[in-house]
C-alpha positions as CSV (number, residue, x, y, z in Angstrom):
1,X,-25.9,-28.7,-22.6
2,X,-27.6,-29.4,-26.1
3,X,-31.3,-29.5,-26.6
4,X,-32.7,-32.5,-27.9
5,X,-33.6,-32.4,-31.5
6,X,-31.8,-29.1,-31.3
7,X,-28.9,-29.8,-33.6
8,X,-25.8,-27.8,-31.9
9,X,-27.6,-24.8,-31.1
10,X,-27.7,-24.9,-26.7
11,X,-30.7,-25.3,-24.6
12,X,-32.6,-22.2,-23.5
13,X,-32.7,-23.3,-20.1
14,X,-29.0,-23.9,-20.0
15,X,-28.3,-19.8,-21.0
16,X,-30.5,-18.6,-18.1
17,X,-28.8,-21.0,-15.8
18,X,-25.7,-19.5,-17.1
19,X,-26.9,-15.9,-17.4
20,X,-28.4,-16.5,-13.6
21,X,-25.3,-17.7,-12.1
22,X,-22.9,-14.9,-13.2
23,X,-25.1,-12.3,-12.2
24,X,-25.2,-14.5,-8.6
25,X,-21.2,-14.0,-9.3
26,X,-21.7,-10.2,-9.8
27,X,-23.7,-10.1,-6.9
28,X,-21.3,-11.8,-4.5
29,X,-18.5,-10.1,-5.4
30,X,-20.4,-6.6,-5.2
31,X,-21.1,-7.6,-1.7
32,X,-17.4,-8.7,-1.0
33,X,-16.0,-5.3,-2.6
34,X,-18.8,-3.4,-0.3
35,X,-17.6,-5.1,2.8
36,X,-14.0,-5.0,2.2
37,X,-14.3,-1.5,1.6
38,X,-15.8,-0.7,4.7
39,X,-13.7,-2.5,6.5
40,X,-10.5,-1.3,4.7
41,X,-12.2,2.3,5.9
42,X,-12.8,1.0,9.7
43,X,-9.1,-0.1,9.8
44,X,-7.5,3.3,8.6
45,X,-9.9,5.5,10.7
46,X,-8.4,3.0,13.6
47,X,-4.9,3.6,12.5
48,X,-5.7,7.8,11.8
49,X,-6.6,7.4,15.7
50,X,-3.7,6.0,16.5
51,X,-1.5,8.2,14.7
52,X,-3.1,11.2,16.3
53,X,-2.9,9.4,19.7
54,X,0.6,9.0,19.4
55,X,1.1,13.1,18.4
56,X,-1.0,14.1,21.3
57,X,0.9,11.7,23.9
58,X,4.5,12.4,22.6
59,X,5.8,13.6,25.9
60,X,7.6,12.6,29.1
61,X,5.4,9.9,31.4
62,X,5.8,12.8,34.1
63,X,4.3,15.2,31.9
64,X,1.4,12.9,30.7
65,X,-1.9,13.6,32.3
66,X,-4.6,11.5,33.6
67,X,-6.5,12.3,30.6
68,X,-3.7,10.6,28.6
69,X,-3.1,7.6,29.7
70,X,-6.8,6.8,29.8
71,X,-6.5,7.9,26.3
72,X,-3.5,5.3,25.3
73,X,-5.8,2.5,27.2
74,X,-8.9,3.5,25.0
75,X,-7.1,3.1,21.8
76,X,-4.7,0.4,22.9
77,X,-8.7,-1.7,23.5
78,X,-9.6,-0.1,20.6
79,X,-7.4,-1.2,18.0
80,X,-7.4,-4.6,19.7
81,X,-11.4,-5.0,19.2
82,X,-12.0,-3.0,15.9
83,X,-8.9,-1.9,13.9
84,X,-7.2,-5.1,13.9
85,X,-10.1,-7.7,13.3
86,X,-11.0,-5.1,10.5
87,X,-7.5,-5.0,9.1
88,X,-7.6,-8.8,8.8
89,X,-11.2,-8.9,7.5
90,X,-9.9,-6.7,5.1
91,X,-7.0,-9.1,3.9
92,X,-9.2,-11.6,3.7
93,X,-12.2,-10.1,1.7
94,X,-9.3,-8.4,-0.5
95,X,-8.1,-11.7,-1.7
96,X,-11.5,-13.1,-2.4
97,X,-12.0,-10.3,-4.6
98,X,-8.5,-11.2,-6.5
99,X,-10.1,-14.6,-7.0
100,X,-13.6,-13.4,-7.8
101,X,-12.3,-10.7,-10.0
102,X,-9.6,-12.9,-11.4
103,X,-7.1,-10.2,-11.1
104,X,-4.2,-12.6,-10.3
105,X,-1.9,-11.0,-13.3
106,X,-2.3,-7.4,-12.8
107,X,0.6,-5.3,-12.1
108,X,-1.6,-2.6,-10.4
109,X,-2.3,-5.4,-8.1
110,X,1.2,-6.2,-7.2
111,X,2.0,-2.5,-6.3
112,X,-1.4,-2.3,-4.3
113,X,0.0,-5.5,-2.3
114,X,3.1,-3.6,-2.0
115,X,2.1,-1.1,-0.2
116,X,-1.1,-2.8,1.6
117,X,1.9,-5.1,2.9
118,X,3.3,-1.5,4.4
119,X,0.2,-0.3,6.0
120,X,0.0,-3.7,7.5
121,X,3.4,-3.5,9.0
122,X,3.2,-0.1,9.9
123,X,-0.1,-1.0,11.9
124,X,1.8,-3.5,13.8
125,X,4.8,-0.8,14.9
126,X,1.4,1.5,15.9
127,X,0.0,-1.4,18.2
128,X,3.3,-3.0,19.8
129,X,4.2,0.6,20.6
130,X,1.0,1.6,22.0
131,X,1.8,-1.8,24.1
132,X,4.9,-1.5,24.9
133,X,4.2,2.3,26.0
134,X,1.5,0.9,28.9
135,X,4.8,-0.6,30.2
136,X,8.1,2.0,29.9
137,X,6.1,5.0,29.7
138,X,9.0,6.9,28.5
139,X,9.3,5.5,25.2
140,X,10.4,7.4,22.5
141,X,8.5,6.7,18.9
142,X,10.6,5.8,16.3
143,X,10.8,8.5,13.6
144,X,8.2,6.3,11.4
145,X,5.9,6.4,14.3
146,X,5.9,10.1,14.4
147,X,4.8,10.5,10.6
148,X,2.8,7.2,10.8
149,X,-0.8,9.8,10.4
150,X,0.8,11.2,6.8
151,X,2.0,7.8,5.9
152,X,-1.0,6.5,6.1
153,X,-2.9,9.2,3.9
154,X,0.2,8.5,1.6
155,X,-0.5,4.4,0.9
156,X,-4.8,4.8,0.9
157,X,-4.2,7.4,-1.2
158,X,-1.8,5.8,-3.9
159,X,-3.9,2.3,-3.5
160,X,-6.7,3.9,-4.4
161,X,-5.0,5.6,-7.2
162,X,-4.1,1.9,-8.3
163,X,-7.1,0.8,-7.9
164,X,-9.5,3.2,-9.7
165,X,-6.8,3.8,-12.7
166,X,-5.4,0.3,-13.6
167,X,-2.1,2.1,-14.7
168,X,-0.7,-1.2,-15.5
């Protein structure tokens, strides 16, 4: 916009419109990166309890106490009323911050996707076999499902790697 009189030179008020609005923009997207963050952190404490869960309960249905299964039915509520709703929170506040940010072309981003992707699925195997368990109590964890607690302090810790370095 172009003050009358003003030759080309732009309006005053036009800058601190402009100004205003990408500090609003700066704002918002500190606010998105603050709540995906926590809830990025709310959905790998959930699957660091599951993981532990798993270890503790890795036993024979005969063997498993009380104690146990009242454990398995915690978390198995647990994961359905906190970790997962976080987890998707946390897709969906991560890919307003690719818009906000406009990090669309990044290649950090595509390996951070890579292995968000990972935890995702890996989160999945954690909850159907916490499921499944309520039902054939002898299951046996698949070898992933055993290591899921280190392979999940393996992806947070590369992401965040990605994400504070920008290697490329």
């Amino acid at each position: 916009m172009l003050c009358a009189g003003s030759g080309a030179s732009p309006c005053p008020t036009s800058l601190a419109a402009l100004h205003k609005r990408k500090g609003t923009n700066r704002m918002m997207y500190s606010w998105i990166k603050a709540f995906h963050i926590a809830s990025v952190m709310t959905w790998i404490g959930g699957m660091l309890i599951m993981a532990l869960a798993l270890k503790i309960t890795q036993r024979s249905a005969l063997d498993r106490s009380l104690g146990e299964v009242r454990l398995l039915r915690a978390i198995r509520q647990w994961d359905q009323r906190v970790t997962s709703p976080a987890m998707g929170l946390a897709w969906i506040l991560g890919v307003a911050l690719v818009y906000f940010g406009q990090w669309h072309a990044a290649g950090w981003l595509v390996v951070k996707l890579v292995i968000v992707l990972m935890l995702s699925a890996l989160h999945g195997m954690q909850s159907g076999y916490v499921r499944r368990l309520a039902d054939t109590p002898d299951l046996e964890a698949s070898a992933l499902l055993k290591h899921s607690g280190s392979l999940t302090i393996i992806g947070v810790a590369a992401i965040a790697c990605m994400v504070v370095l920008k290697p490329f």
